[in-house]
C-alpha positions in Angstrom: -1.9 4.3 2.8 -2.7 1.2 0.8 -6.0 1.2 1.6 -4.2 -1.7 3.3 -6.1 -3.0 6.4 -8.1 -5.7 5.3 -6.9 -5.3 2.2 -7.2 -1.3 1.4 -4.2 0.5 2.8 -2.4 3.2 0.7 -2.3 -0.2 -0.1 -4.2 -1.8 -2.6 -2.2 0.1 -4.6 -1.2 -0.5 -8.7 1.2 -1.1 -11.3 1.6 -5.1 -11.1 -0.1 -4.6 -8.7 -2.4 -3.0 -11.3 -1.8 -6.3 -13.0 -2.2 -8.1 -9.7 -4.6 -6.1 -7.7 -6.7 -5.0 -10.6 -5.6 -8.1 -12.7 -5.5 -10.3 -10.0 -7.9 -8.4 -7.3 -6.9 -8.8 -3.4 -8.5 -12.3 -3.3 -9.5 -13.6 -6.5 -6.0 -14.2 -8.6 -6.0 -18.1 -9.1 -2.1 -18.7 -10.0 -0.4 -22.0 -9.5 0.9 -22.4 -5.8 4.4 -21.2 -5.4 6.1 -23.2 -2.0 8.1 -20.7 0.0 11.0 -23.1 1.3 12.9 -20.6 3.0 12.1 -18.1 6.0 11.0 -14.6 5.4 14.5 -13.0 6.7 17.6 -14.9 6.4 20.9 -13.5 8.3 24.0 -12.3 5.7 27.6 -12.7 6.8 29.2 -9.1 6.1 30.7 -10.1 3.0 27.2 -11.1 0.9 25.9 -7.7 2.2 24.5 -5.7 -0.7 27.1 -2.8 -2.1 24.6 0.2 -0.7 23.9 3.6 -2.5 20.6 6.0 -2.1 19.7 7.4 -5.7 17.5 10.3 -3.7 21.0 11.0 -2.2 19.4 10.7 1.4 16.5 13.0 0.4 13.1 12.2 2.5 15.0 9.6 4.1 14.9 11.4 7.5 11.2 12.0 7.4 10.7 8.4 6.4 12.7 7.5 10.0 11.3 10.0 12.2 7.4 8.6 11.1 8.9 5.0 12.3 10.6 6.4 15.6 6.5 8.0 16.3 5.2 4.7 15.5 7.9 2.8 18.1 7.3 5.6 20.6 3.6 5.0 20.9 4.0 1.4 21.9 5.3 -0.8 25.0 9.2 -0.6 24.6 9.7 -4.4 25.4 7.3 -4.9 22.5 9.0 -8.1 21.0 9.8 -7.8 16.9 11.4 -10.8 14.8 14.2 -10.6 12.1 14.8 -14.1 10.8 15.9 -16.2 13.9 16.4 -13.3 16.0 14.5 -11.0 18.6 14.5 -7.3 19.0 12.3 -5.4 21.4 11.1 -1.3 20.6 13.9 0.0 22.3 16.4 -1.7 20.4 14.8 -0.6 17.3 14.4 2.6 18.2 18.0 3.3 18.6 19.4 1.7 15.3 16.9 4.2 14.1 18.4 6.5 16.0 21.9 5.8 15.3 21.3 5.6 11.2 19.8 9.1 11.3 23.0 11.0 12.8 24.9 9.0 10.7 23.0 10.2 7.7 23.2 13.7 8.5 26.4 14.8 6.7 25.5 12.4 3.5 27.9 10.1 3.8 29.8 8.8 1.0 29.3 5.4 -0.6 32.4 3.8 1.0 31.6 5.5 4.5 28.2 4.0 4.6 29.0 0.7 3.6 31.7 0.4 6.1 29.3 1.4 8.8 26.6 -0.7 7.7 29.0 -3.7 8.1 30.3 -2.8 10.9 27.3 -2.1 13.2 24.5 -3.5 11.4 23.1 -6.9 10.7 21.3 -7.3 7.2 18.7 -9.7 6.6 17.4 -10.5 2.9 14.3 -11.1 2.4 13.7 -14.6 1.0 11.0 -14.7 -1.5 10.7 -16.9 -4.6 14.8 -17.6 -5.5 15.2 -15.0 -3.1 13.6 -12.0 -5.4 10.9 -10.0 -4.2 8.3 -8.5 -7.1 7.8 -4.7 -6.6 4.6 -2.8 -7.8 3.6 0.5 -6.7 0.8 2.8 -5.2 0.3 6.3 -5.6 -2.0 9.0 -3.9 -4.5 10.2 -6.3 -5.9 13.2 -6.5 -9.8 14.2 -6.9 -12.0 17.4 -7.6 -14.7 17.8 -5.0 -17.4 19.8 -3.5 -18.8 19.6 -0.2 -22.6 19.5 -1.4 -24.0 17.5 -4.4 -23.7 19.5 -7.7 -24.4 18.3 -11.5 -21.0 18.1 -11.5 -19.9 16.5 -8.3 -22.4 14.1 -7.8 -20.9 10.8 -6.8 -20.1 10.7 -3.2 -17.2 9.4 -0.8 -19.1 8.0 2.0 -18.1 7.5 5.3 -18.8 4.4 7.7 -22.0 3.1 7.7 -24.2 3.3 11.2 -25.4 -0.4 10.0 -22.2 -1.5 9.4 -20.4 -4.0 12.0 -17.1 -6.4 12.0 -17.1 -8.9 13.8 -13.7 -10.5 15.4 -14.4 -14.3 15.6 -11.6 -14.8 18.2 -14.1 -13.9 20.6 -16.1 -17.4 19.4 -13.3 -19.9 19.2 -9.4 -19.4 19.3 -9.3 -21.2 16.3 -10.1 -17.8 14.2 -7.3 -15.5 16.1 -6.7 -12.9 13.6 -9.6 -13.5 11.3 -13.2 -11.4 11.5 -15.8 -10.8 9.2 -17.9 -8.0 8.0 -22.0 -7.2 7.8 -24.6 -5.6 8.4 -26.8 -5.9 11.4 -30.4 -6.6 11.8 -31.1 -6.0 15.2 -31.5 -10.1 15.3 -28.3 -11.1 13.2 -25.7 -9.9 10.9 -26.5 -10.2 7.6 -23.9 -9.9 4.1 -23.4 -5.9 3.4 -24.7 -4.5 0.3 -22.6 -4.7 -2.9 -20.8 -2.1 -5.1 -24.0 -2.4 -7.6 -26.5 -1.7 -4.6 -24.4 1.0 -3.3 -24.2 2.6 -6.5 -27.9 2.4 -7.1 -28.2 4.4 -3.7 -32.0 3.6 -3.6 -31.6 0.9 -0.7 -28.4 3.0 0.6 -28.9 7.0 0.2 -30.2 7.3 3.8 -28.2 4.9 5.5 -25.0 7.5 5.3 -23.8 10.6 4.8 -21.4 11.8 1.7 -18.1 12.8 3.2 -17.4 15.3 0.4 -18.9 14.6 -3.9 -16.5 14.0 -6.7 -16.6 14.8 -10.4 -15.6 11.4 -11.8 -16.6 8.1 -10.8 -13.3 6.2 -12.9 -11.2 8.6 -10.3 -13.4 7.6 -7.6 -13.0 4.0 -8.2 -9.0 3.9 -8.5 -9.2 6.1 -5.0 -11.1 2.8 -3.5 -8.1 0.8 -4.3 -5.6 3.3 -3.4 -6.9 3.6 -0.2 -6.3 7.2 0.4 -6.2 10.1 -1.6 -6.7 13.9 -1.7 -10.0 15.7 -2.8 -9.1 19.5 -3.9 -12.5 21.0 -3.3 -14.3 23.5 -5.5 -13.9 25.9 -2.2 -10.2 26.1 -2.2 -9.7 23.5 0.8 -8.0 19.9 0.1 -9.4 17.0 2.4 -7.2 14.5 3.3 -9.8 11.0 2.7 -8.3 8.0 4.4 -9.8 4.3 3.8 -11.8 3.1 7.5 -13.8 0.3 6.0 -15.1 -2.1 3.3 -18.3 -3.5 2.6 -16.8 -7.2 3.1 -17.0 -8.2 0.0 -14.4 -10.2 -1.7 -12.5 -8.1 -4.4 -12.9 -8.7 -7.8 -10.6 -7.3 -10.7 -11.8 -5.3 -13.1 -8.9 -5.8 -15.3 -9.1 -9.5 -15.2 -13.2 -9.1 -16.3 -12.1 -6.7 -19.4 -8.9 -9.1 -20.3 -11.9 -12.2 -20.1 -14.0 -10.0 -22.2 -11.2 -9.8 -24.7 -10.9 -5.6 -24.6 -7.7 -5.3 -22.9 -4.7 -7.9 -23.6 -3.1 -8.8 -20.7 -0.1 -7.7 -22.5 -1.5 -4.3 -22.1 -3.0 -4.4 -19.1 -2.0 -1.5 -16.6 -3.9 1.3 -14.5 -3.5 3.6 -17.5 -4.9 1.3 -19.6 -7.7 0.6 -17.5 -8.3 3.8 -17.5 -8.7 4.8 -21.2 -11.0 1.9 -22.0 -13.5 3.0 -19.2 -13.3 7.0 -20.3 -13.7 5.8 -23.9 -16.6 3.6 -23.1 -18.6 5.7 -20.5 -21.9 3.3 -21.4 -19.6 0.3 -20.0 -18.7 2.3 -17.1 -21.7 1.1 -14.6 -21.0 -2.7 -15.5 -17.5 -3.1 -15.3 -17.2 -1.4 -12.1 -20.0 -3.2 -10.3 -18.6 -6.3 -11.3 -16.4 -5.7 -8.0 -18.4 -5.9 -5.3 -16.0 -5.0 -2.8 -16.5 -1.2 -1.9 -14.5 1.1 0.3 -15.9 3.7 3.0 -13.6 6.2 4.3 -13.2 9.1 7.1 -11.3 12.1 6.8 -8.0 12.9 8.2 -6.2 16.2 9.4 -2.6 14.7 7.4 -1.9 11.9 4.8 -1.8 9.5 3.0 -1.5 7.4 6.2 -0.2 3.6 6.4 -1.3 1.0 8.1 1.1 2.5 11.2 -1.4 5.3 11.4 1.9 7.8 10.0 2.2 9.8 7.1 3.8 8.0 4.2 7.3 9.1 2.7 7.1 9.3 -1.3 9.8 6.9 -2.6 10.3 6.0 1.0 7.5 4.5 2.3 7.1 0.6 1.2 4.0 -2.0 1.7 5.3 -5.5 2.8 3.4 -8.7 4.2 2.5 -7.1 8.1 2.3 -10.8 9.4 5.8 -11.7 8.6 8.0 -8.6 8.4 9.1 -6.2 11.5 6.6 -2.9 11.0 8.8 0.3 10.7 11.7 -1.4 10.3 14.5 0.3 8.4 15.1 -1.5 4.3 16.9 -1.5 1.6 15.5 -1.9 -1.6 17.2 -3.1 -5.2 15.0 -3.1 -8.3 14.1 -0.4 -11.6 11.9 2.8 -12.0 11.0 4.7 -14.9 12.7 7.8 -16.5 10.0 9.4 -18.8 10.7 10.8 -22.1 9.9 14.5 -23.8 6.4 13.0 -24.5 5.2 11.8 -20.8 5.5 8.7 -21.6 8.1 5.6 -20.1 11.4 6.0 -21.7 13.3 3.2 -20.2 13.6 1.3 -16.9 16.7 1.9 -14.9 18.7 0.1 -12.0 18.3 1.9 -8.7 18.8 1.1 -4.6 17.6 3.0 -1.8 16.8 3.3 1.9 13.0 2.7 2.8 11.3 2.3 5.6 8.0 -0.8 6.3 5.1 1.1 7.2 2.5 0.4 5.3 0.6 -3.3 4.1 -2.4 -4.5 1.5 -4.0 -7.6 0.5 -2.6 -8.6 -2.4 0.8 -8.0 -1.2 1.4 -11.6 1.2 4.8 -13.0 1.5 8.0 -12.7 1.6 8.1 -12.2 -2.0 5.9 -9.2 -2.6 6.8 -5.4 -2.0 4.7 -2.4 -3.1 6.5 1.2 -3.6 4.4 4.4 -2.3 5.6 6.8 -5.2 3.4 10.2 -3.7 1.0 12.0 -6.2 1.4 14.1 -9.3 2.0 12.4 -13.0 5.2 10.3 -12.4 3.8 8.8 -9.0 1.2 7.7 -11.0 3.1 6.5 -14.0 5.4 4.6 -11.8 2.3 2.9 -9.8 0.6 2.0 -13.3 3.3 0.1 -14.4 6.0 -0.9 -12.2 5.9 -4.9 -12.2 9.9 -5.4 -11.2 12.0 -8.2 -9.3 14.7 -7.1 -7.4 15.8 -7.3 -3.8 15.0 -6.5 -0.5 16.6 -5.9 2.8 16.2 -5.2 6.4 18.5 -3.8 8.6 19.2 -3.9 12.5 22.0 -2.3 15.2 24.2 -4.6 16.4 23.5 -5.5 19.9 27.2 -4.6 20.8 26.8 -1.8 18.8 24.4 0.2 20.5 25.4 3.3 22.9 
């Protein structure tokens, strides 16, 4: 949902990635390099396979498949996907979806699903950094709205810009497959798009676009650009489903690292929720910190959501971000790491162990490499608790039907 093409998909999405994407931003985190020596997906032999258990006892899980099988549907069935060393094509896929679903339907024990995991599947872990993968999470947040402009609801969720183009540079040289760029044109040339601050302003902009639908806080506004998608409950009694289409082009810039330079948060404390409380608290620092991220998000409206980058609904707790440019899309996971219990005051009690089933559908641009995994938690106050604060190794898995195992 990060917010994630181009780096906004349901991704963009927080937690450590609060301390990444809003630490870090999509672009801008300056860490040591890290050299990846093995591939993404590396083949198990039946006996390193992980001891499987879902702590959702199988709940969503079925929703979370059936999005995939709409997504394989949709395209060519020779379509050709990669796990490690091997090939698969859309058919193939579809079935081990297929076959995992029915298998699922009577909730199999722990002992019955193992056994026909290694019986019929193949497992692949995913190989990042000692072969641990750092999860973060993403949430949907949720807005108050009008349709018109109000005292109240005066900053807007704009749509796509008329002047607004991207640019694939593929079409200039091969040597820029995948890459493209994004401005505004002139009628002669395309020019950089206008910045957050000159957005904001809305004197150049105000009559370049139209306001999708007007929101009551611009701190809720901002985290919904770096969600990616979100839900606007409007003053009217409808709820819009907004969806990211677009940015501005700019490079992202965190926020959180500008407020840990300016010594007001420690990184220590850094999180979404902490974020948070020092802009609410600060409301004449508001303007500044936010513009100091030029990137800016434009958005259309969608009949469902929060969507991923497969253009399906996302499954809470089921739905995960990965790397699209080196993981299958859709694929069926397995995930190993910790989520928060919360105690009789809202707040984090502990962390606890827990594995799961999950399915790739979704991607963002601060999560590249095998190494990097983002959780779509839903909405409500523990999706985004979890999100603000989930910075956890663990492990990650894909899964696959035996070829001799297919009906």
């Amino acid at each position: 949902m990060k917010n994630k093409k181009d780096g906004y998909t349901l991704k963009h999405k927080l937690s450590w990635i609060f301390l990444i994407i809003l630490l870090s931003g999509c672009t801008g985190f300056k860490a040591s390099p890290v050299v990846e020596t093995l591939p993404a997906l590396l083949r198990l032999l039946p006996s390193a396979y992980p001891v499987l258990t879902d702590d959702l006892g199988y709940e969503g899980l079925e929703h979370g498949i059936q999005m995939s099988l709409t997504y394989y549907k949709k395209i060519p069935q020779d379509r050709i996907f990669v796990f490690g060393e091997e090939s698969y094509t859309a058919t193939h896929l579809i079935r081990s979806l297929e076959v995992f679903q029915d298998f699922i339907q009577d909730k199999p024990s722990s002992d019955q699903l193992n056994a026909m995991v290694r019986k019929d599947y193949y497992v692949y872990r995913a190989a990042g950094i000692s072969e641990k993968v750092l999860f973060t999470g993403y949430y949907e947040p949720v807005l108050k709205g009008s349709r018109t402009e109000t005292p109240i609801y005066r900053y807007p969720i704009y749509c796509r810009p008329d002047d607004l183009v991207t640019v694939d540079l593929f079409a200039f040289s091969p040597k820029y497959a995948g890459e493209t760029i994004t401005g505004r044109y002139t009628g002669q040339s395309v020019v950089p798009y206008y910045d957050r601050k000159a957005i904001e302003t809305r004197e150049i902009f105000m009559n370049r676009v139209q306001a999708l639908v007007w929101v009551d806080d611009p701190v809720d506004l901002y985290f919904l650009h770096i969600q990616g998608s979100g839900k606007v409950m409007l003053n009217q009694g409808d709820t819009l489903n907004v969806h990211y289409h677009v940015t501005n082009g700019h490079p992202y810039r965190s926020i959180g690292k500008v407020l840990i330079d300016q010594g007001k948060i420690s990184r220590a404390e850094m999180s979404m929720q902490a974020i948070r409380a020092y802009l609410k608290a600060n409301p004449e620092e508001q303007a500044a910190i936010l513009n100091a991220n030029p990137s800016y998000v434009f958005f259309k409206i969608e009949t469902d959501g929060p969507l991923g980058n497969l253009n399906v609904p996302l499954t809470p707790g089921r739905s995960i971000a990965v790397d699209k440019k080196i993981f299958p899309p859709a694929a069926l996971m397995y995930i190993q790491t910790h989520k928060p219990t919360v105690n009789e005051t809202g707040q984090i009690g502990e962390w606890e162990a827990f594995g799961r089933f999950a399915l790739n559908q979704d991607t963002g641009g601060a999560i590249t490499g095998p190494g990097r995994a983002d959780i779509f938690w839903g909405n409500g106050s523990y999706a985004e608790l979890a999100a603000g604060h989930l910075q956890h190794r663990g492990e990650m898995y894909f899964l696959i039907l035996k070829p001799e195992a297919l009906p």
